[in-house]
Structures are given as structure tokens and as C-alpha cells.
C-alpha positions as CSV (number, residue, x, y, z in Angstrom):
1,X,-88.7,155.3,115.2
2,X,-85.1,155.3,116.1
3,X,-83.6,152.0,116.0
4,X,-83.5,150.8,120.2
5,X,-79.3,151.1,121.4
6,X,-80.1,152.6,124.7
7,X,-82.4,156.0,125.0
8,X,-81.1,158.8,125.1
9,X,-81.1,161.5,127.8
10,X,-83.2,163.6,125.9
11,X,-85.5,160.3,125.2
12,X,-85.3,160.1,128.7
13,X,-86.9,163.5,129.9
14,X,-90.0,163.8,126.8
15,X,-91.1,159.9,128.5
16,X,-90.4,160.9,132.1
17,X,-92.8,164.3,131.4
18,X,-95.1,162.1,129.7
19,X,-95.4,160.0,133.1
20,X,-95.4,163.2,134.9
21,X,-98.6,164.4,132.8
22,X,-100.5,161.5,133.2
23,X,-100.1,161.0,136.8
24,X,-100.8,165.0,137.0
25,X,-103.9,164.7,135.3
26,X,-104.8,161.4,137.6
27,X,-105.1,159.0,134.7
28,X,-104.4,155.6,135.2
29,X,-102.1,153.3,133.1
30,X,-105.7,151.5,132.2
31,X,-106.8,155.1,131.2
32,X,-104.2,155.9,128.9
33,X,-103.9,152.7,127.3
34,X,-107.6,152.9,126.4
35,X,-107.0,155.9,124.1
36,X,-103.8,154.7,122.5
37,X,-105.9,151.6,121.9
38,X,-103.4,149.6,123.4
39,X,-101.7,147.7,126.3
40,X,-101.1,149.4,129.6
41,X,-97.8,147.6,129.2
42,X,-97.5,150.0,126.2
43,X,-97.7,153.5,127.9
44,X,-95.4,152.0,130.7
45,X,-93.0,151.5,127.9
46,X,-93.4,154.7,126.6
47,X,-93.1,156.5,130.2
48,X,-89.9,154.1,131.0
49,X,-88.3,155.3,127.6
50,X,-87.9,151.2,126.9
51,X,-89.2,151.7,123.3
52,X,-89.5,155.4,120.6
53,X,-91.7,157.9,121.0
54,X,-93.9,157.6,118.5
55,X,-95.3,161.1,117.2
56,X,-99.2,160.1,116.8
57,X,-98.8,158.5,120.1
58,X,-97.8,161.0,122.5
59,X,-99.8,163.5,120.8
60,X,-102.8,161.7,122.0
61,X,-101.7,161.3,125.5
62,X,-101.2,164.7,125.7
63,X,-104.6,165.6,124.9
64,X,-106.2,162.9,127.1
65,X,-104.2,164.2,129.9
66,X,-105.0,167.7,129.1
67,X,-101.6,169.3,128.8
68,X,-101.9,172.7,127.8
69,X,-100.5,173.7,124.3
70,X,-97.6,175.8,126.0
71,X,-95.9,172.7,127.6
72,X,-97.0,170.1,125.0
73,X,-95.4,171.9,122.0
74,X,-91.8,171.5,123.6
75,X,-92.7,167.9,123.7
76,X,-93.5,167.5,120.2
77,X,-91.3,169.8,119.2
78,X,-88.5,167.4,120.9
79,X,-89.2,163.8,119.3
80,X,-87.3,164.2,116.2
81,X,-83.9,165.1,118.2
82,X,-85.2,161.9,121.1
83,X,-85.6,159.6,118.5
84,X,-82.3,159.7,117.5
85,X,-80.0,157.3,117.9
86,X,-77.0,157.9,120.5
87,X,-73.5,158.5,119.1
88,X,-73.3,154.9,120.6
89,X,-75.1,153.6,118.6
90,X,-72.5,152.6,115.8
91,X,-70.6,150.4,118.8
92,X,-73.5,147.8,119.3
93,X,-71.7,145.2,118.2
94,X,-69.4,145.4,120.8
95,X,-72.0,146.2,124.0
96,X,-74.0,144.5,126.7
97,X,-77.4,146.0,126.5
98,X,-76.7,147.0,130.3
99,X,-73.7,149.4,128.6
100,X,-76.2,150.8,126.2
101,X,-78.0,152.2,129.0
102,X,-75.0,153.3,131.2
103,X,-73.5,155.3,128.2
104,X,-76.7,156.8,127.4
105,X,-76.9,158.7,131.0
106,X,-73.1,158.8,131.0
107,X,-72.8,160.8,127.6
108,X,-75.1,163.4,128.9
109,X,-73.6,163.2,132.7
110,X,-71.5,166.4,134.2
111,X,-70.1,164.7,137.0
112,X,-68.9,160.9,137.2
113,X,-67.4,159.4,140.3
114,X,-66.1,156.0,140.1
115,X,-64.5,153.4,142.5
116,X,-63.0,150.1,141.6
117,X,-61.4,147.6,144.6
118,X,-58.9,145.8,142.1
119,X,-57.9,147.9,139.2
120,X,-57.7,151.0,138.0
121,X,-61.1,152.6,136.9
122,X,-62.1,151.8,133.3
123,X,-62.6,155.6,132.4
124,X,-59.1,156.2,133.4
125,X,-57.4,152.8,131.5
126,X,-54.6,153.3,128.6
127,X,-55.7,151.4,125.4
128,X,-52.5,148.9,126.1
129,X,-54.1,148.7,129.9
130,X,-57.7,148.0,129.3
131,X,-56.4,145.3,126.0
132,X,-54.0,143.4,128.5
133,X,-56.9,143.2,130.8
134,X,-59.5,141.5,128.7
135,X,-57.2,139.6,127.1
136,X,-56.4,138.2,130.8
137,X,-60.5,138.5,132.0
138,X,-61.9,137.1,128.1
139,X,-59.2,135.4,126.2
140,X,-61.4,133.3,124.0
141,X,-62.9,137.1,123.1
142,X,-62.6,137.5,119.3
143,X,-59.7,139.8,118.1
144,X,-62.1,142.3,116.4
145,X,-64.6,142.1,119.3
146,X,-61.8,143.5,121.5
147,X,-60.8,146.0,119.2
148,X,-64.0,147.8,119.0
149,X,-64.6,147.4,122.7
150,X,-61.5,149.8,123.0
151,X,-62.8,152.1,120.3
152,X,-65.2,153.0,122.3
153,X,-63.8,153.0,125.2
154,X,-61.2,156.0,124.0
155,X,-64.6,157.5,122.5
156,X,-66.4,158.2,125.7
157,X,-62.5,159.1,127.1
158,X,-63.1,161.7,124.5
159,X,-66.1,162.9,125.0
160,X,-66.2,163.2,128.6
161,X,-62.8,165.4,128.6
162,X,-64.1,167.4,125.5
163,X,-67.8,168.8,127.1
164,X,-65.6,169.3,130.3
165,X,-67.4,166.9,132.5
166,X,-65.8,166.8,135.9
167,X,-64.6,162.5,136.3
168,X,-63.6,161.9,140.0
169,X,-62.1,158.3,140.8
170,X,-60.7,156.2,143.8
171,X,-59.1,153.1,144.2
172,X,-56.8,151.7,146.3
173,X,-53.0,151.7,145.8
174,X,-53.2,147.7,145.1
175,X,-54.6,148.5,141.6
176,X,-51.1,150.2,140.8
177,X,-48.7,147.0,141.9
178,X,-51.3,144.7,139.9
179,X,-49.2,144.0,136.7
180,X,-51.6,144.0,133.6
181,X,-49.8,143.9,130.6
182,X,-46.4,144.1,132.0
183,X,-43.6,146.7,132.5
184,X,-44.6,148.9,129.9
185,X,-48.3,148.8,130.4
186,X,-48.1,149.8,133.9
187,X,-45.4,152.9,133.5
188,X,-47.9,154.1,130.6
189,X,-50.9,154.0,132.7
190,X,-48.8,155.4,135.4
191,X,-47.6,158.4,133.4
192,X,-51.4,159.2,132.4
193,X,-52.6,158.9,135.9
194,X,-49.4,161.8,136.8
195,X,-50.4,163.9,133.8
196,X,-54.0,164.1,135.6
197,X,-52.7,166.7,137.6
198,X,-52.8,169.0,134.8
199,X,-56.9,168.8,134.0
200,X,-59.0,170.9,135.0
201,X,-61.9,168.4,135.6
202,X,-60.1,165.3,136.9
203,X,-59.5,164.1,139.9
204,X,-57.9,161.0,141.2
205,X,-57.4,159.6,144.9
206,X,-55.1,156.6,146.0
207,X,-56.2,154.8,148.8
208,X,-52.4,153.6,150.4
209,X,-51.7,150.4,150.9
210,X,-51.7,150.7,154.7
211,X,-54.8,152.4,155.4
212,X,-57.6,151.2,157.7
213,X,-60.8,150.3,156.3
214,X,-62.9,152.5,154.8
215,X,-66.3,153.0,153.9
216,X,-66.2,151.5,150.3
217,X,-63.9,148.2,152.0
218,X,-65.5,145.7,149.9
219,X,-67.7,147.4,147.7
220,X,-68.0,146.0,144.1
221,X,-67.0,148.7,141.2
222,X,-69.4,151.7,141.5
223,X,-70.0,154.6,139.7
224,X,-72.2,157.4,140.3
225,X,-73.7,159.7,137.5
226,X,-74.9,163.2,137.8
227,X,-76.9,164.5,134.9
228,X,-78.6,168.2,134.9
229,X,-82.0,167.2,134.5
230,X,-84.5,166.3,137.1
231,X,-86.4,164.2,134.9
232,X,-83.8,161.9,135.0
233,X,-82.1,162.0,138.5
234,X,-78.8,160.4,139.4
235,X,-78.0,156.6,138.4
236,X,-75.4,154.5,140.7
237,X,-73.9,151.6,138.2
238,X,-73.1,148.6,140.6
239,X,-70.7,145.8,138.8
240,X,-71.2,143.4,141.5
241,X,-69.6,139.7,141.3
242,X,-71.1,137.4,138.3
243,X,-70.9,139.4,135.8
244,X,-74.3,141.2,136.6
245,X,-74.6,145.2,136.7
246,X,-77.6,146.9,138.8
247,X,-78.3,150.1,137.3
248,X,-79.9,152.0,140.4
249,X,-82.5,155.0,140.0
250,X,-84.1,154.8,144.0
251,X,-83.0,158.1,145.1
252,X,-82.5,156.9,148.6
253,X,-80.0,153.9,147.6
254,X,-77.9,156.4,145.3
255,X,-78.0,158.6,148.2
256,X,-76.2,155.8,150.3
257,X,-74.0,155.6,148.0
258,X,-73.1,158.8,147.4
259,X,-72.2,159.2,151.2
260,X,-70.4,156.0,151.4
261,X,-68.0,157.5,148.6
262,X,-68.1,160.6,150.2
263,X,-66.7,159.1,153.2
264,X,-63.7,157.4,151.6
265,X,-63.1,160.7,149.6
266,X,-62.4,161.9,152.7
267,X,-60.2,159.7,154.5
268,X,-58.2,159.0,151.6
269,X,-55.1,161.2,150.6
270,X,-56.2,164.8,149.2
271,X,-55.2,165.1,145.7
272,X,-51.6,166.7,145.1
273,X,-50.3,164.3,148.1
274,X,-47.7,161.8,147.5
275,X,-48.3,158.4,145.6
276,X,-46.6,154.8,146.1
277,X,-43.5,154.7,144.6
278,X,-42.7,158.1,144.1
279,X,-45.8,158.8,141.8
280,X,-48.2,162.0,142.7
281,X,-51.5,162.4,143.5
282,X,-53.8,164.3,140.7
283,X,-56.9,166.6,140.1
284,X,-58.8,169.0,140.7
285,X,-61.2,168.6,142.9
């Protein structure tokens, strides 16, 4: 049983199947909890990916829902690699729970859009950026607390630029004459946001200072996250205001979403259009 720092996608898709079986089959939760021996509460669990796959477990679901030997052998064949811990993992220390879950669709994720009202989005943030900022949002935040939050931050930076996932973000031109950090700090994240121009699978939009409202005008930090499975389906990650996150799976909400974003994607700037102060527009869309 892999210890619990958020399941993985791969976690995600063997439970998700698993529901899908059951529910196939008409078994009720009552049903399948009666020949683990156990809880309903336990094969919701199991079907929500909230706690491992245990092999003796799912091998008796499968039989009392039937599943024919062809499609159950992927799914035993697949709990050694689900049970494993995310490359996360190591950086729980410095997590919310709500992060260990974000990172775990996010690492497997081939499109990311992100929008942030303030600042400039966390994915795109130089080291010196994203340390002035917490020190300004958490100053009684412990020294070494910081510095692994930034490890991993430049981690999933990383990662997402190495498997060539496509990262697509907007904010508004207010985020560039914020000063975090000072002088220095701004013309560094300013020169990374220029060199954007030249990746293949990023893409950044400036919303100008004097542009009319829009259809993210007052929206909280959102990202939306794309991952090729259907298992899983697309998550929108909602920071909204006191501290809390809403992870959203309802297809319909995501949806909304995903066509309010749309909207200001459109009205804004294309990318390769001029910045404020001389700076350029980037990506690749």
C-alpha cells in the first residue's frame, strides 16, 4: 500500500474502472461491500481513489462484478505501478493536502490553462518572484518551509516543459506593474515571460491595462487541467478568497469555465502583439 500524498493519475483510472464495473454489473455500494466484508464507505473509497488499491481487494470485486478476465488482467496487472507514490511525494512537507491532489492530475495533464487577477501565474513565477511573494503573503513562514515550497515549484516548472505539455496563461497587465521583490525581481520575471516566445508549448496573453471588462473580470485564480484519459476527465482548480481551493470534476461547471476563459482568450491581445512598456507578447498558441 503506497503511502497516501495524493493518487495518482494512473491510481485514478484502475478506481474509476473499478466504479465503472460495479455500476455496469448493477451492484450496489451495499453489494460490494458485503463481499469485501466491509463498509460501503470502503468501496467508495476505493472507487474515489481516497485510499490504495489493495491487491486481494479489487481482485474480489472484479469477480463479484463479473468482469471478464480480458479487462480484469489490465487491472491487476496495473496496481503495482498505481500504488506508487507520485514524484511528489518527497515534497509533503511542504504541501496542503489540496496541492497533493492538484499535482497529481497536473503531472499527468497535456494542456494547462491558468488565469490569475493580481499576479503573474504561479507556473510562470521566477524563483526570486514566487520567494518575494510569500515572504510578503507568509512572513512568519519558516525559512526551510519556503525553500522547499520553491523546490518544487521549479520541479513541476520542469516537468511540465520536459513531457512537452502545452501551459497557456492570462492575466491582466496590472500583475506586471505590481512590484514583488523589487527592481530586479520584476525585470527577471519580465525577461522570462519575453523568452516565452521561443517555446513551442507556451503561451502567454496580457490583458492591457485599458481594456473593458471581460469574461474572467473578477474571477479568483483558475486553472483548468486537461489529462488524456476519460476516466479521469478535466479538473478546474478555483483559489477563491480565504485561503480555500475547490477542486471541480462536474463536467458542466468545468465546461463554464472553460468558455468563460475562452472568451477572454479572445478578446485579449493575440500572442506576438505588443506588451506594456515595450515588452512582447509570447507563445504558441
Amino acid at each position: 500500500m503506497r503511502p497516501r500524498s495524493g493518487p495518482t493519475v494512473e491510481h485514478r483510472v484502475l478506481a474509476a474502472r473499478l466504479r465503472m464495473f460495479r455500476e455496469r454489473a448493477g451492484v450496489s455500494l451495499q453489494a460490494a461491500a458485503v463481499a469485501l466484508g466491509a463498509h460501503p464507505a470502503t468501496v467508495r473509497r476505493i472507487e474515489r481513489a481516497e485510499t490504495g488499491l489493495d491487491a486481494h481487494q479489487v481482485r474480489v470485486l472484479l469477480e463479484r462484478y463479473a468482469v471478464p478476465a480480458e479487462e480484469a488482467e489490465p487491472i491487476m496487472t496495473g496496481l503495482t505501478a498505481a500504488n506508487l507514490p507520485g514524484w511528489w511525494h518527497r515534497w509533503r512537507d511542504a504541501m496542503e493536502p489540496w496541492q497533493q491532489e492538484v499535482i497529481g492530475i497536473e503531472s499527468s495533464a497535456t494542456l494547462i490553462r491558468t488565469w490569475h487577477p493580481a499576479l503573474i501565474p504561479e507556473l510562470l513565477r521566477t524563483p526570486a518572484y514566487e520567494a518575494a511573494l510569500r515572504q510578503a503573503l507568509t512572513p512568519g513562514s519558516p525559512p526551510r518551509h519556503d525553500h522547499r515550497h520553491l523546490e518544487l515549484l521549479e520541479e513541476r516548472q520542469r516537468r511540465i516543459e520536459e513531457r512537452g505539455a502545452a501551459l497557456w496563461a492570462l492575466f491582466p497587465a496590472a500583475a506586471l506593474h505590481t512590484r514583488v521583490g523589487g527592481p530586479a525581481v520584476m525585470a527577471g520575471q519580465r525577461a522570462v515571460l519575453e523568452e516565452a516566445a521561443h517555446r513551442k508549448h507556451l503561451t502567454v496573453q496580457v490583458m492591457p491595462l485599458d481594456f473593458p471588462p471581460h469574461p474572467m473580470t473578477g474571477v479568483p485564480p483558475l486553472h483548468l487541467l486537461r489529462v488524456p484519459a476519460p476516466e479521469v476527465g478535466d479538473r478546474a482548480v478555483l483559489e477563491t478568497p480565504g485561503a480555500r481551493v475547490d477542486i471541480i470534476d462536474e463536467p458542466a461547471v468545468v465546461m463554464d469555465y472553460r468558455i468563460r476563459l475562452d472568451g477572454a482568450c479572445a478578446a485579449a491581445p493575440h500572442p506576438g502583439s505588443p506588451l506594456p512598456d515595450g515588452a512582447t507578447h509570447a507563445g504558441n498558441p
